[in-house]
N, C-alpha and C positions, 0 to 999 in steps of 0.2 A: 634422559637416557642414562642407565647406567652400565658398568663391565659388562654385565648379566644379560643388556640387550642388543641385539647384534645388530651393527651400523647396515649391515645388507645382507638382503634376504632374496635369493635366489629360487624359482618355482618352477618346475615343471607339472604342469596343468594334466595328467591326466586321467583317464579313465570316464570322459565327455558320450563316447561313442557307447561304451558299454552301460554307462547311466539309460540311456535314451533305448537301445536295443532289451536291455531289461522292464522295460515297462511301453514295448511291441511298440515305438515310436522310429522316428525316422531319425538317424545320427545327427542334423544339423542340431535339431530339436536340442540333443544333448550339448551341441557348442552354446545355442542360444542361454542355455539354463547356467551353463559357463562362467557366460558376462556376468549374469549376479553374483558369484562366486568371486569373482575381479574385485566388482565393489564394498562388497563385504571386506575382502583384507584388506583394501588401499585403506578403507575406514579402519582395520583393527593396527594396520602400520601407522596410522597417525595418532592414535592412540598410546600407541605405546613409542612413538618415536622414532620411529626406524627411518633413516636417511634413505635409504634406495631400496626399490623393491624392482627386479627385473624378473619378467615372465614369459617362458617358451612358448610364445602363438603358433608357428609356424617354422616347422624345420624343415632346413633344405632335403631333406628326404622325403618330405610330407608329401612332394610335387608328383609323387609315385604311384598316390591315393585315386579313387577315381576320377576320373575329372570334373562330372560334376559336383563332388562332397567337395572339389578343392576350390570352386568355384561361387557355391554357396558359403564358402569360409570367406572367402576374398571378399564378397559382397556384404560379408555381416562383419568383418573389419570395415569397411568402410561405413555401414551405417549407425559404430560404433564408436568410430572419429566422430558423425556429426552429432551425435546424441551426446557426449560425455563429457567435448572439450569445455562447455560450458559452467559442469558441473566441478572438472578440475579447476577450473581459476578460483571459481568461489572456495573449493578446499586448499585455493596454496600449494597444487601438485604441478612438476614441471612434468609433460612430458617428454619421453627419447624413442627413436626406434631404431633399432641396428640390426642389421642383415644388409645382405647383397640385394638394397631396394630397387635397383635398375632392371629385377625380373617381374618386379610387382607391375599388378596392371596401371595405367597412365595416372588415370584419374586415383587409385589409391595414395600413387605418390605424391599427389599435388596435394591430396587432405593432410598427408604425413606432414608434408612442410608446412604445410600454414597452422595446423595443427602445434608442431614444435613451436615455432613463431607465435604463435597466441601464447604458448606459457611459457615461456621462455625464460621471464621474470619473475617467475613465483619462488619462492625459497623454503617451500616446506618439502615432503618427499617426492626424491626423483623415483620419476615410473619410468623404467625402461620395457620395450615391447619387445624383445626376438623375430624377426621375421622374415624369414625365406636366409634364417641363419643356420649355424653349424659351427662347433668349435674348430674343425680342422679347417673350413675357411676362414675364420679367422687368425687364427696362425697364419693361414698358408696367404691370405692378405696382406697382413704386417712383416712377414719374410722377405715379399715382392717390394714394399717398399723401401726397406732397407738395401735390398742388391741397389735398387734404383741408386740411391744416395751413396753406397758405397760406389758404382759406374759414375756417379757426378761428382766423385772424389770430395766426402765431406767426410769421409772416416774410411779407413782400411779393415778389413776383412779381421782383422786379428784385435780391433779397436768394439766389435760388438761383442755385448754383455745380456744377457739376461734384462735388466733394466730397460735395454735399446730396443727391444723386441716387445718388452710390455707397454713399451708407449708409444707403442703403433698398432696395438690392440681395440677392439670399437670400445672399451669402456674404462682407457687407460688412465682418464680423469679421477675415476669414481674409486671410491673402498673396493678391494675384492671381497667379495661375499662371505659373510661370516659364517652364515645358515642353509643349506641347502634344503630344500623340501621335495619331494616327490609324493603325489598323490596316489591313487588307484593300483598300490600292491606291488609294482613293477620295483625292482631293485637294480637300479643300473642308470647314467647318468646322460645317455642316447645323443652324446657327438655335444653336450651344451657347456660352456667356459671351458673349454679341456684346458687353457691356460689357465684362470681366474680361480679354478675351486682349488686348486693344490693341497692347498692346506684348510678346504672350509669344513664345516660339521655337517656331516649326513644323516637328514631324517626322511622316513620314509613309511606310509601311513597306510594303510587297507582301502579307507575313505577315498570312494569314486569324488571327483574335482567339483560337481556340479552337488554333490553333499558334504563340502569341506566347508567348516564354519567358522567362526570365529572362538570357539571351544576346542575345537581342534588345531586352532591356531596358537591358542593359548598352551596346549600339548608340547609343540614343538617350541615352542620359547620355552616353558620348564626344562623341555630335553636338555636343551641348549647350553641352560643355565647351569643346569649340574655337570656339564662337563669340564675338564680341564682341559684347557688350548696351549701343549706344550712347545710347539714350533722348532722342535729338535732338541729341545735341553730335557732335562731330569723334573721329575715331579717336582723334588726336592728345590732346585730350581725356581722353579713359580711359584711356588709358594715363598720361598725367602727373598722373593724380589720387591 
């Protein structure tokens, strides 16, 4: 990996439904065509080295959708756990999933964990999943733990930092995301890292999710690459450092 490629690459997956409704199919259809979509990048992030790729499955707003569409998603996560974990241990990918999983149905969560648990040990790229997440519940998570700990007197109210808050965040281990992507036309970033992106590069593509390929993946790491990551200083700056 070098400067030019970004240690984490953040995804929001969309334009599934509108694939599928475009060619007079049923929505799910467009999630199913989805998952190949998944494995195509996990394949071009290990190619090119990327340390973490985390991907918006399912947003807490999602649960809004109709019930049934929300339901054949839940079921095609789950028979996307049993089909894949397999194929991660052979590629060296660990998987993670973060969201408020305690609304997930039973049996999903029990795949999530044994799931994690199976790669747990791999050390090539972290997959993280999004699921039944939202940025503002993750703030608003990591807030709660902290009152917590400030009421059990482990630091006073005037003693938290920015710092203290990011490492109560779901992905406060990992690199913040260098690269942001958005699929399917939409320009807007819908409730995901509203902590984590702060500072990452935004790209944003025409390409419906279930037509994003590894050429268009190859798109946004050029983007990427030509741009400067000034983090508050002067051009002038990064380049003389």
């Amino acid at each position: 990996m070098t400067d030019s490629t970004p240690r984490h690459i953040a995804i929001i997956m969309d334009g599934n439904g509108r694939w599928a409704k475009g060619r007079k199919l049923p929505r799910i259809a467009g999630h199913r065509m989805g998952v190949d979509s998944v494995r195509k990048i996990v394949r071009a992030c290990g190619k090119n080295k990327v340390e973490v790729l985390t991907l918006f499955a399912f947003s807490s707003e999602n649960w809004r959708r109709p019930k049934r569409e929300v339901t054949l998603l839940m079921e095609l996560f789950i028979r996307a756990l049993q089909q894949e974990v397999k194929s991660l241990n052979k590629n060296n990918v660990r998987l993670r999933v973060i969201g408020d999983l305690a609304a997930l149905p039973p049996k999903l969560q029990e795949l999530i964990a044994s799931s994690e648990e199976a790669t747990k040990d791999n050390t090539g790229l972290t997959l993280v999943i999004a699921s039944n997440y939202g940025g503002r519940w993750d703030i608003t998570q990591a807030t709660k733990q902290v009152a917590q700990k400030v009421l059990n007197g482990e630091f006073q109210p005037e003693d938290i930092t920015e710092e203290i808050i990011q490492q109560h965040t779901c992905i406060s281990d990992l690199p913040e995301p260098d690269l942001f992507i958005r699929t399917g036309g939409e320009k807007r970033i819908s409730n995901y890292l509203l902590w984590q992106l702060a500072y990452t590069e935004l790209f944003f593509t025409e390409k419906l999710w279930p037509d994003f390929d590894e050429a268009d993946f190859s798109e946004a790491l050029g983007s990427f690459a030509g741009r400067q990551r000034r983090f508050g200083k002067t051009g002038e700056q990064v380049e003389n450092a």
